[in-house]
C-alpha positions in Angstrom: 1.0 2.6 -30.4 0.7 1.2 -26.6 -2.5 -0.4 -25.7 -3.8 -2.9 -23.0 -6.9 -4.7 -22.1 -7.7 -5.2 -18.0 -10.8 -6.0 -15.7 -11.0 -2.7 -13.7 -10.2 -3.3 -9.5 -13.5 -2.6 -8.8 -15.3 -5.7 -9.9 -12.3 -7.7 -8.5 -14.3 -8.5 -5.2 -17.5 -9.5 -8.0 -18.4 -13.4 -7.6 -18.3 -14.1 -10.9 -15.6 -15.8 -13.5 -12.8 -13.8 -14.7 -14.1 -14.1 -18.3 -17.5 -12.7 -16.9 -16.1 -9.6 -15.6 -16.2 -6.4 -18.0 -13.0 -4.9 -19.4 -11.4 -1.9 -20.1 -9.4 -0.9 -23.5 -7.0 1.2 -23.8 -4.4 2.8 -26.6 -2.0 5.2 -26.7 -1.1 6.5 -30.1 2.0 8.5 -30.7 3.4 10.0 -33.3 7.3 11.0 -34.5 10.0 10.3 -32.9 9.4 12.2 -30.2 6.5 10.4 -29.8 4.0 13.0 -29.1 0.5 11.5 -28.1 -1.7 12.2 -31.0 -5.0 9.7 -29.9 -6.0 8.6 -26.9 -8.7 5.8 -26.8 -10.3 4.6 -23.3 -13.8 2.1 -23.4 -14.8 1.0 -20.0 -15.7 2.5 -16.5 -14.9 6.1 -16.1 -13.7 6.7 -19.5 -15.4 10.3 -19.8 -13.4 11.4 -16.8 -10.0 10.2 -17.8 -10.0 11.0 -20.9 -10.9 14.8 -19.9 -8.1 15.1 -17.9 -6.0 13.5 -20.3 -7.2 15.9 -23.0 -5.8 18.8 -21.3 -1.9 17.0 -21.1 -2.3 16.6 -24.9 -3.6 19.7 -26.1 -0.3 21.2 -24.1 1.8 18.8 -26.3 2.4 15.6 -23.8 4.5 13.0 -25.2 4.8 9.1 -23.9 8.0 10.3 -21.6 5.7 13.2 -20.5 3.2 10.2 -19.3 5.8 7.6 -18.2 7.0 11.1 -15.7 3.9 10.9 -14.1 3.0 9.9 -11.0 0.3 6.8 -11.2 -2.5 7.0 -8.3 -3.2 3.8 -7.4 -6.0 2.1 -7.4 -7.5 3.1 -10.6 -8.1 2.5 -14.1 -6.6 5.7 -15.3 -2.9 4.4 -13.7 -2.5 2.2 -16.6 -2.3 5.2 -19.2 0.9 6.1 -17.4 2.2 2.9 -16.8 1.8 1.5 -20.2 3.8 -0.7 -21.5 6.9 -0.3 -22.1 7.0 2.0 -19.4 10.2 4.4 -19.5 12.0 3.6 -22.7 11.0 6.4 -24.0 13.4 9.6 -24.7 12.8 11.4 -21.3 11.6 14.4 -24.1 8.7 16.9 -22.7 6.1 18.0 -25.1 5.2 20.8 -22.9 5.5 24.0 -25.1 5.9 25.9 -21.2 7.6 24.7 -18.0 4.6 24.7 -15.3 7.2 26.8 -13.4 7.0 29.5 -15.6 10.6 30.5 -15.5 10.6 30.2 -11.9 13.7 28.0 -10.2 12.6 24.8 -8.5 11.7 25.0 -5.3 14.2 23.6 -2.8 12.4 20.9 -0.4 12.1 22.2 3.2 11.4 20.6 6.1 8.3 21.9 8.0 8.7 22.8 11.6 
């Protein structure tokens, strides 16, 4: 189980105490040793949208190295879910029951003209 407690960034410009300031919670809670993400909890601002996107990465099977892999856009709340501490000890194991390739070979970067 991973979880963390923050003030969201957007009451950080708020006049008011630190201890005045409402939270956010957060837990991840994995299971095996895989560690397949089997709950996801979120209280605080914006909850209902991360944790419908976040639904859809564990309904296809997402582990904690699945999260760790991904890209964090920063700022926002919903960072912290892929950031969580400790960030990337976990086996670098996919959940994903289908590469989002679909048998297709990774693209080579090219350089746009």
């Amino acid at each position: 189980m991973y979880h963390s407690k923050f003030t969201n960034s957007f009451y950080g410009p708020w006049q008011v105490n630190a201890d005045k300031k409402p939270k956010t919670a957060m837990k991840i809670i994995c299971a095996g040793a895989e560690e397949l993400v089997v709950g996801l909890h979120v209280v605080g601002m914006g909850a209902d949208e991360m944790l419908q996107g976040f639904g859809v990465a564990m309904k296809m099977g997402a582990t904690k190295a699945d999260f760790d892999a991904t890209l964090a856009i920063h700022p926002t709340a919903a960072e912290e879910l892929v950031t969580m501490s400790p960030w990337g000890l976990s086996k670098a194991e996919s959940g994903a029951k289908q590469s989002p390739l679909n048998g297709s070979p990774i693209p080579e970067p090219k350089m746009m003209d």
